[in-house]
C-alpha positions as a Markdown table, in Angstrom:
| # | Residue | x | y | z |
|---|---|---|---|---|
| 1 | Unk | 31.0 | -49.5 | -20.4 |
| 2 | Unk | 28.6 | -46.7 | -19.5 |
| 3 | Unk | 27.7 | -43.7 | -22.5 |
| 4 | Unk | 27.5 | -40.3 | -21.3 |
| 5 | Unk | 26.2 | -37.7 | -23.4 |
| 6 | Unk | 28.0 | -34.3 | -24.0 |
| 7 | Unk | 27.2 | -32.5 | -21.0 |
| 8 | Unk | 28.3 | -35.2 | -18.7 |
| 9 | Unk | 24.7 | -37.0 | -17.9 |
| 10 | Unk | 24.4 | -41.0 | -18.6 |
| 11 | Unk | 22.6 | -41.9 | -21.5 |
| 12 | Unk | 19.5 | -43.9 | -20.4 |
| 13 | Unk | 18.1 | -41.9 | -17.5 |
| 14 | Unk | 16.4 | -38.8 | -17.2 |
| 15 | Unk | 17.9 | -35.4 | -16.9 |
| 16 | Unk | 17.8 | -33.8 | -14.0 |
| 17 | Unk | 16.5 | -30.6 | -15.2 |
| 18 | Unk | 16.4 | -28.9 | -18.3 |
| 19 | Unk | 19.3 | -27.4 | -18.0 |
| 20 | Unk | 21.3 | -31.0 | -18.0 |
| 21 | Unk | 20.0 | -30.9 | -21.6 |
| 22 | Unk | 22.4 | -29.9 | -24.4 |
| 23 | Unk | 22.5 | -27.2 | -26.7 |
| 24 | Unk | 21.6 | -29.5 | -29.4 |
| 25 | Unk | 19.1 | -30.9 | -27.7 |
| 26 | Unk | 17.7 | -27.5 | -26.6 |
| 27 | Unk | 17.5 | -26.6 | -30.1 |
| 28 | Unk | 16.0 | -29.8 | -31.6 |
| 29 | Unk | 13.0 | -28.9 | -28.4 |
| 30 | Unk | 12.8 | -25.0 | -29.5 |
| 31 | Unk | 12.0 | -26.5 | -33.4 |
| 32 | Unk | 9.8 | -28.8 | -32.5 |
| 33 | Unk | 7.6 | -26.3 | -30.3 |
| 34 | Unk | 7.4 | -24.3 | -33.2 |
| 35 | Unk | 6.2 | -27.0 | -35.4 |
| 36 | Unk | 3.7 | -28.7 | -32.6 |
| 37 | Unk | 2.2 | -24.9 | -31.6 |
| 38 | Unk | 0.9 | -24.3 | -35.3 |
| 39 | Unk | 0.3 | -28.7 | -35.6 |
| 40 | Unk | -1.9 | -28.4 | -32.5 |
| 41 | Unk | -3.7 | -25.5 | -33.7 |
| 42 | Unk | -3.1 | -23.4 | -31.1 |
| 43 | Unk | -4.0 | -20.5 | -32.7 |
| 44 | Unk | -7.6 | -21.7 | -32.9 |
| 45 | Unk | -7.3 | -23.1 | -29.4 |
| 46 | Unk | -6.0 | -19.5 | -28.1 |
| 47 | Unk | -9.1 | -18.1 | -29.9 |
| 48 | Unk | -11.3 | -20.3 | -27.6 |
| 49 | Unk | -9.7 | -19.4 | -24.8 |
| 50 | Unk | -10.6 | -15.5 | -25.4 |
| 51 | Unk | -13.9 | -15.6 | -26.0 |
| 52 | Unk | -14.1 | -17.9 | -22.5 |
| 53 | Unk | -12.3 | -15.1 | -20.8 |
| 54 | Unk | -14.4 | -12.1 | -22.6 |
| 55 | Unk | -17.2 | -13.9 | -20.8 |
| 56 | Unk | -15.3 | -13.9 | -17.7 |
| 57 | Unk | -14.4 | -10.2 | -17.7 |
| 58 | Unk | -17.3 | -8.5 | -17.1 |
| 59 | Unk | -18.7 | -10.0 | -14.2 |
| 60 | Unk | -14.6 | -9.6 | -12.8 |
| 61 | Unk | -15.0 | -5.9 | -13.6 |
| 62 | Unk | -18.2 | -5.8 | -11.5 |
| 63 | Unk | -16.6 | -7.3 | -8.6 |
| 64 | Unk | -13.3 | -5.2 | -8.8 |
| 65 | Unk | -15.3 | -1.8 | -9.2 |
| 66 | Unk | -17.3 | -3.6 | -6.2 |
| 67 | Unk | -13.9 | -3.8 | -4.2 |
| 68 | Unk | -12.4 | -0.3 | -5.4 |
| 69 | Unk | -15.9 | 0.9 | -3.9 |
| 70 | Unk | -16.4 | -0.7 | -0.3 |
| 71 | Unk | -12.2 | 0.4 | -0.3 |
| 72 | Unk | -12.9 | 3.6 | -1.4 |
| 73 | Unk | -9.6 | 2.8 | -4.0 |
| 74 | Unk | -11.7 | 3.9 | -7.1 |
| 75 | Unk | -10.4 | 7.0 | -8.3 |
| 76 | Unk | -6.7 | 5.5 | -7.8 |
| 77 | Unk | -8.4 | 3.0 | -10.5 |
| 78 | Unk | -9.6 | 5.4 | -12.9 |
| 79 | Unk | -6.0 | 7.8 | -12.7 |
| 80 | Unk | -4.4 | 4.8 | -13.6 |
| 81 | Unk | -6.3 | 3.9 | -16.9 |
| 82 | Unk | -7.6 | 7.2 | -18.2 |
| 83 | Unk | -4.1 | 7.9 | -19.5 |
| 84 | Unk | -4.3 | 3.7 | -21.0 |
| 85 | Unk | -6.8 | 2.4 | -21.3 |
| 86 | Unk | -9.8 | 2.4 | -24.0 |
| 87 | Unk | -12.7 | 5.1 | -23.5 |
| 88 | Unk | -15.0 | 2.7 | -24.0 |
| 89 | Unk | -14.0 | 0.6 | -21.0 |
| 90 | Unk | -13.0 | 3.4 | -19.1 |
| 91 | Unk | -16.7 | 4.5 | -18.9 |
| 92 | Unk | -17.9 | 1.2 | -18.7 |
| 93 | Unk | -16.3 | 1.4 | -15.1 |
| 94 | Unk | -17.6 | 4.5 | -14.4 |
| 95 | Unk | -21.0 | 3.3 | -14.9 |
| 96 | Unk | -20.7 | 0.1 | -13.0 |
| 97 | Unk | -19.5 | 2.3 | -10.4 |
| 98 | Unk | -23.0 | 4.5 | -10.0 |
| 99 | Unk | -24.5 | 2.0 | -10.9 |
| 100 | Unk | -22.9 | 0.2 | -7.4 |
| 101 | Unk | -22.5 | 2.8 | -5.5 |
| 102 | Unk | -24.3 | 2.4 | -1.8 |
| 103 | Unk | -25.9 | 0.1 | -0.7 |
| 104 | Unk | -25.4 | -2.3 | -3.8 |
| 105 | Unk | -21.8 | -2.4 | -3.4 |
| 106 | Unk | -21.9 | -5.8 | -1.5 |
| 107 | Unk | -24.0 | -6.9 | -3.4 |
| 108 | Unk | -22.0 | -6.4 | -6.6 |
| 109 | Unk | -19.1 | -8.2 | -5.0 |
| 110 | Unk | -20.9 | -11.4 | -4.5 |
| 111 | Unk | -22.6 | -11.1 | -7.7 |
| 112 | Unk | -19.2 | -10.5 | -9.6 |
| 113 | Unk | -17.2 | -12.4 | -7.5 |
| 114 | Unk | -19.7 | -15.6 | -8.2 |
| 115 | Unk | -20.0 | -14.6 | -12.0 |
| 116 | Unk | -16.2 | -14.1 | -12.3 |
| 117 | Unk | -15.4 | -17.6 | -10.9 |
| 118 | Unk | -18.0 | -19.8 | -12.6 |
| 119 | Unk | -17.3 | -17.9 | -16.5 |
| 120 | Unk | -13.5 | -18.0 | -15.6 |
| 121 | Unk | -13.3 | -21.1 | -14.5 |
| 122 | Unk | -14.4 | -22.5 | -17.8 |
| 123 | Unk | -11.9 | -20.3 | -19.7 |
| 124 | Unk | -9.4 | -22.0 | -17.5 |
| 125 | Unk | -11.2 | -25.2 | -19.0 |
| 126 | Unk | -10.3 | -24.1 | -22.5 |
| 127 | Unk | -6.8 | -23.4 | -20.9 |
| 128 | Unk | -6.3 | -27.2 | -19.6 |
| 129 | Unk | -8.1 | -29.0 | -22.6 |
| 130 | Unk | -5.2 | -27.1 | -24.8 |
| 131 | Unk | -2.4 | -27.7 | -22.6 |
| 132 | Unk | -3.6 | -31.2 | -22.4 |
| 133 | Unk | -3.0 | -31.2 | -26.6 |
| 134 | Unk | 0.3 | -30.0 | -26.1 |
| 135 | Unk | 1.6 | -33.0 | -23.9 |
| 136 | Unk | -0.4 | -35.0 | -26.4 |
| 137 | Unk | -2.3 | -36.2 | -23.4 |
| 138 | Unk | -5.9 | -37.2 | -23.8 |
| 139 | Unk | -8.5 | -35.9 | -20.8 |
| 140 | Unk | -8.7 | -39.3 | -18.3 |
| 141 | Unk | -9.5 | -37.1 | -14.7 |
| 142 | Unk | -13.2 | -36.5 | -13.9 |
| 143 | Unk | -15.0 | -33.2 | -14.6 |
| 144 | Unk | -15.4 | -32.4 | -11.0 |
| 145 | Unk | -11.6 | -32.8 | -10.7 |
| 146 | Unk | -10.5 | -31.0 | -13.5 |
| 147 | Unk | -13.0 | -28.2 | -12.9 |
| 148 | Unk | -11.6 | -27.8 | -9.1 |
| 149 | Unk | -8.4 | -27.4 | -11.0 |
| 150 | Unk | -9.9 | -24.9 | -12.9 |
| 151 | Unk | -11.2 | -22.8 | -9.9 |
| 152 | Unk | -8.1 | -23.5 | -8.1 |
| 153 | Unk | -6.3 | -22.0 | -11.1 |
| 154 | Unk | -8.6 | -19.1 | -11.2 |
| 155 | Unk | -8.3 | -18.1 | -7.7 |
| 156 | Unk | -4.4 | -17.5 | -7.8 |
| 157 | Unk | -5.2 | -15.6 | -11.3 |
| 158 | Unk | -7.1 | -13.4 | -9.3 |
| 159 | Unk | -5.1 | -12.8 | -6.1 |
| 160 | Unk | -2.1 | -12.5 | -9.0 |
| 161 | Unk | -4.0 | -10.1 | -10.9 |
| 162 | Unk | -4.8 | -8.2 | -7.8 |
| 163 | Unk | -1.3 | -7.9 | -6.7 |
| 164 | Unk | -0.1 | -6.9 | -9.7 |
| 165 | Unk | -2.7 | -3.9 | -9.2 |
| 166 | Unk | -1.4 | -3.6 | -5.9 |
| 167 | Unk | 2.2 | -3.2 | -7.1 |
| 168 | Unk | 1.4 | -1.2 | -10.6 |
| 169 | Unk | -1.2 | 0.8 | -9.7 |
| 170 | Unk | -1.0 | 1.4 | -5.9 |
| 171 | Unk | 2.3 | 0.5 | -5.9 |
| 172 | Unk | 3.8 | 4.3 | -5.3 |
| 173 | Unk | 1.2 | 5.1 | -2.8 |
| 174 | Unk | 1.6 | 1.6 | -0.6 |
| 175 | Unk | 6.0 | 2.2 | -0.9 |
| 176 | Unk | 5.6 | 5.8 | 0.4 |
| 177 | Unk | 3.5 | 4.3 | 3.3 |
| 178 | Unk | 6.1 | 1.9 | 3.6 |
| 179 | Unk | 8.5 | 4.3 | 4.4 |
| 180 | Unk | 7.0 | 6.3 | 6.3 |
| 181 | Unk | 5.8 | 3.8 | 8.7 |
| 182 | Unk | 9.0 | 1.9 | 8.9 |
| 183 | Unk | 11.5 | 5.4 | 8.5 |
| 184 | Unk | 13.3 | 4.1 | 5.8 |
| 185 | Unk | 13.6 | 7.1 | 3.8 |
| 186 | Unk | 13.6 | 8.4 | 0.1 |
| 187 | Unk | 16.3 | 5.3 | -0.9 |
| 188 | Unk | 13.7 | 2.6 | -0.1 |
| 189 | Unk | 11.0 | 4.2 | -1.8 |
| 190 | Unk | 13.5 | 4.9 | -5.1 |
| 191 | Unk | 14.2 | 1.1 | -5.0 |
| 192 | Unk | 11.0 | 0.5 | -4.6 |
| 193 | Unk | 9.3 | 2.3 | -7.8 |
| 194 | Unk | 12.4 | 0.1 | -9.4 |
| 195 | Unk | 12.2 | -3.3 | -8.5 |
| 196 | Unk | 8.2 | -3.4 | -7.7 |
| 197 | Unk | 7.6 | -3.9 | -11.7 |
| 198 | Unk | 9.9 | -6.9 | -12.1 |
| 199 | Unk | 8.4 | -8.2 | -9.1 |
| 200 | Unk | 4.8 | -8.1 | -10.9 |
| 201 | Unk | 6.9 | -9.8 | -13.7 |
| 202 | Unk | 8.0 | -12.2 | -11.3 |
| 203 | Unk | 4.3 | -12.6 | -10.2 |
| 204 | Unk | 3.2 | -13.8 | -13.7 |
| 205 | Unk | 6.2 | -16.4 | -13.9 |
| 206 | Unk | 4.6 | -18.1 | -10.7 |
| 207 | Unk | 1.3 | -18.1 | -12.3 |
| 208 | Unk | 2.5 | -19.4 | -15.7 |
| 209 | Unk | 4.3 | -22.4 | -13.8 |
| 210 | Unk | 1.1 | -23.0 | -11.3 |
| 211 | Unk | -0.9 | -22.9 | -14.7 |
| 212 | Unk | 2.0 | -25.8 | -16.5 |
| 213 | Unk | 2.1 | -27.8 | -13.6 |
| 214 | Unk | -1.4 | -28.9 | -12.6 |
| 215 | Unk | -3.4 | -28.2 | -16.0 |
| 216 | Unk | -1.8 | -31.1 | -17.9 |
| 217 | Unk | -3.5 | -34.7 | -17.3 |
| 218 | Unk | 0.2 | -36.2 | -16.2 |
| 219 | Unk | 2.7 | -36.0 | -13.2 |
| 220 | Unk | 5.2 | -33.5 | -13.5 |
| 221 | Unk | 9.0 | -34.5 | -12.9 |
| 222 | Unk | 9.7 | -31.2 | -11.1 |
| 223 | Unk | 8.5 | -27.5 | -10.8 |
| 224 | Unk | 12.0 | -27.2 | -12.9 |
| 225 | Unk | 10.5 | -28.8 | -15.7 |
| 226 | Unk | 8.1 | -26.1 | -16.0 |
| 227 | Unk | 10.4 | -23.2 | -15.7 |
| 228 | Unk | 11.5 | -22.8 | -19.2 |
| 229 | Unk | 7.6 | -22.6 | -21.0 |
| 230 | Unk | 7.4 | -20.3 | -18.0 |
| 231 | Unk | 10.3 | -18.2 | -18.5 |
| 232 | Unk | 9.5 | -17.7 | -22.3 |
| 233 | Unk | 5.9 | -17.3 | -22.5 |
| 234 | Unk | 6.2 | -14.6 | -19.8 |
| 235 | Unk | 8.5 | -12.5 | -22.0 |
| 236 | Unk | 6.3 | -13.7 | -25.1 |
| 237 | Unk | 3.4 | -12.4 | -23.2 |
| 238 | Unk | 5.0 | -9.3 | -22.8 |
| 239 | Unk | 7.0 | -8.3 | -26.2 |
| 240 | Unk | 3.1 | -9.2 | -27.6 |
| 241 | Unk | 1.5 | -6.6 | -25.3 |
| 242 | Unk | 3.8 | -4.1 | -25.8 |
| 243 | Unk | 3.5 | -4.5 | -29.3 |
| 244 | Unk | 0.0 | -4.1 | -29.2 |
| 245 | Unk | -0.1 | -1.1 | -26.7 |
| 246 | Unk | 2.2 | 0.6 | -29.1 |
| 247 | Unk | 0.1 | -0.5 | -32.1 |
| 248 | Unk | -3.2 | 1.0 | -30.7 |
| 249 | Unk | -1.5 | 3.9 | -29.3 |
| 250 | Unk | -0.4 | 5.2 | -32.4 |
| 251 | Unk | -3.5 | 3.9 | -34.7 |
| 252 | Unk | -6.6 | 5.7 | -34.5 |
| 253 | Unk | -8.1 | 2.8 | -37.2 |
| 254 | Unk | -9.9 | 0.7 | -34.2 |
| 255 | Unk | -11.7 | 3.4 | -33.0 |
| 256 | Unk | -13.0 | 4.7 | -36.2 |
| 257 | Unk | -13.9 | 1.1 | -37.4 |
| 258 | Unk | -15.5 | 0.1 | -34.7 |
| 259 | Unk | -16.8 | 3.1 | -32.6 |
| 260 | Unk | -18.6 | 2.1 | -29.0 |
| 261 | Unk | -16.9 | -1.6 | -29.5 |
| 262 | Unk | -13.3 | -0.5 | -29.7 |
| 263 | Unk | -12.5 | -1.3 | -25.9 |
| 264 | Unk | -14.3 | -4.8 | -26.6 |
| 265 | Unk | -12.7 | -5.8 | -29.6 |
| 266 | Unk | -8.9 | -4.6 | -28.1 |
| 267 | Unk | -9.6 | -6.6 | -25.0 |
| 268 | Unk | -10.5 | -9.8 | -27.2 |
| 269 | Unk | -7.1 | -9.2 | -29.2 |
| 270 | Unk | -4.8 | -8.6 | -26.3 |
| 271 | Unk | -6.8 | -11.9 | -24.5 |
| 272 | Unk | -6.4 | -14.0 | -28.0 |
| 273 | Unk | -2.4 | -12.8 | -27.3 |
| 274 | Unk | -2.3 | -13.5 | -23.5 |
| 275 | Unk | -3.1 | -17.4 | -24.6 |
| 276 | Unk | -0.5 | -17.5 | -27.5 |
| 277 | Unk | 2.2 | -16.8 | -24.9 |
| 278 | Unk | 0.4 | -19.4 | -22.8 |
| 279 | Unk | 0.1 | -22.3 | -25.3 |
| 280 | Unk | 3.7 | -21.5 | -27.2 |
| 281 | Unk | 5.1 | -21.7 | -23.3 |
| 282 | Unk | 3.2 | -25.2 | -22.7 |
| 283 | Unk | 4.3 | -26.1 | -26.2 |
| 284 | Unk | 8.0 | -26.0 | -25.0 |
| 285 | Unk | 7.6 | -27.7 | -22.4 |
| 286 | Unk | 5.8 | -30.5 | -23.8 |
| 287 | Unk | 8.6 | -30.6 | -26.0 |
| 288 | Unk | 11.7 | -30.7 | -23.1 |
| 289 | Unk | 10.0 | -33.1 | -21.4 |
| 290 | Unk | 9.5 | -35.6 | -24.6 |
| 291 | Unk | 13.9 | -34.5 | -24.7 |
| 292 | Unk | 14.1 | -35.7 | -21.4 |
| 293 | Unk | 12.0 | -39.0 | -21.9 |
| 294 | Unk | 14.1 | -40.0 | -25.7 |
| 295 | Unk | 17.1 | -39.1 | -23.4 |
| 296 | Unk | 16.3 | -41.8 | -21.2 |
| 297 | Unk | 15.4 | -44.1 | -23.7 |
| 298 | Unk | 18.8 | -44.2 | -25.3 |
| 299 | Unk | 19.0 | -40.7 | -27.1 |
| 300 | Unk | 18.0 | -39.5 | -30.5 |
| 301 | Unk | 18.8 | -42.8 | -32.0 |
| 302 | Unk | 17.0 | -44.7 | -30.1 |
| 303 | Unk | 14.1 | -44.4 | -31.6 |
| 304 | Unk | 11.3 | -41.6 | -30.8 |
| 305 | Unk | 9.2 | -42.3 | -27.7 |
| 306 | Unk | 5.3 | -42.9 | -29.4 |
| 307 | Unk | 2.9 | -40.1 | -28.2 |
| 308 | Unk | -0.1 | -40.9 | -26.0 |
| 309 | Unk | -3.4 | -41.1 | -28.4 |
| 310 | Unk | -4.0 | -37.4 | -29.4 |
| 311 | Unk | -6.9 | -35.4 | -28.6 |
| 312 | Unk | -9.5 | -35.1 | -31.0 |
């Protein structure tokens, strides 16, 4: 006589997605992420991962001031994040901008764009190592393997990054040129200027799942699988960034405190931030996939599956 658990699925085999898992089950997963993000240390681990990506972000501000230059796109740039963004990095572009202008413009591209990639990529190492703790997998692949990864993981980053720029900061411009090219009229550009920031939300989704399904040193059952940790850590990601634009928007205290650094030490915040959301999103779905796995071995009585040797 076959078992079937509450939502209709045999007892014994694997879900077939997440959402074949029950409430109960969803709930036992969400408490255990909580427990495994602060038993992994991910706060530590997220810590590492923004000072890797501090290194990365100047050398990625040289190449996109390089870009904006040899586009002539830079003053679009600048409207955008006078109103935003920290004076300190705001005139940090504006000097890598003389500094580049003319002839040195290509040559800042490939300087940046080589410097971006190489410091990036080993952020993106940080990034695996830690989603790798989180699946309680320990590192078997070979460094030229899992640094490819790492580049390959950077390079959608950036054209993601990019198109979010495209869409947030360009995005009236390139809509209006949109319709005037295909005479679609003032309706098209209206929905537009609505739907183009949930599609840079959508953007950062795709990364989130590219980054949760190749980072982890095991085969993934499905893209499904990684929808969830994507899902949530995208709306962690931004509730926290909100929160902190808010934050330093009304507190002068980071200025003051730190003068000249301000810009610096914001950036390292909102980057130690970026890789919570990451890690607490890997964290889940660590945990729906071990859900999945005591599923098939019988359910929650059948004993708890034993985790691969953890990373020390």
């Amino acid at each position: 006589m076959s078992t079937a658990t509450s939502d209709g699925s045999p007892v014994g085999r694997v879900p077939a997605g997440p959402h074949r898992l029950s409430a109960a089950e969803w709930v036992d997963a969400f408490k255990r992420t909580a427990k495994e993000f602060l038993a992994d240390d991910c706060m530590g681990l997220a810590q590492q991962i923004a000072y890797s990506s501090l290194l990365a972000f100047f050398p990625a501000i040289v190449l996109l001031v390089g870009l904006l230059g040899l586009v002539g796109a830079y003053e679009e740039l600048q409207d955008f994040l006078n109103p935003v963004a920290p004076k300190a990095v705001t005139d940090l572009i504006e000097q890598l901008q003389q500094d580049s202008s003319g002839s040195g413009t290509a040559v800042a591209v490939v300087v940046g764009a080589f410097g971006a990639v190489w410091a990036a990529s080993g952020a993106m190492g940080s990034v695996v190592k830690a989603v790798n703790r989180a699946y309680d997998r320990t590192e078997t692949r070979p460094f030229w393997k899992v640094r490819l990864i790492s580049v390959l993981l950077v390079a959608v980053s950036g054209i993601v990054t990019a198109g979010m720029l495209l869409l947030i900061v360009f995005g009236g411009k390139l809509g209006e040129a949109i319709a005037r090219q295909a005479r679609l009229g003032g309706a098209f550009e209206l929905l537009w200027n609505i739907f183009r920031w949930p599609l840079a939300f959508v953007a950062v989704l795709l990364l989130f799942a590219l980054i949760y399904y190749l980072a982890p040193n095991k085969d993934q059952r499905s893209w499904e699988w990684v929808t969830p940790g994507s899902l949530v850590g995208g709306a962690l990601w931004i509730a926290l960034s909100g929160l902190f634009a808010l934050y330093t928007a009304f507190s002068g205290s980071y200025s003051k405190t730190y003068g000249s650094l301000a810009g610096g030490i914001i950036l390292l915040l909102w980057l130690n931030y970026t890789a919570w959301s990451i890690l607490f999103g890997a964290e889940l779905n660590a945990e729906l996939d071990r859900q999945a796995d005591i599923r098939a071995a019988g359910g929650p009585n059948a004993g708890l599956i034993k985790p691969a040797k953890r990373i020390t």
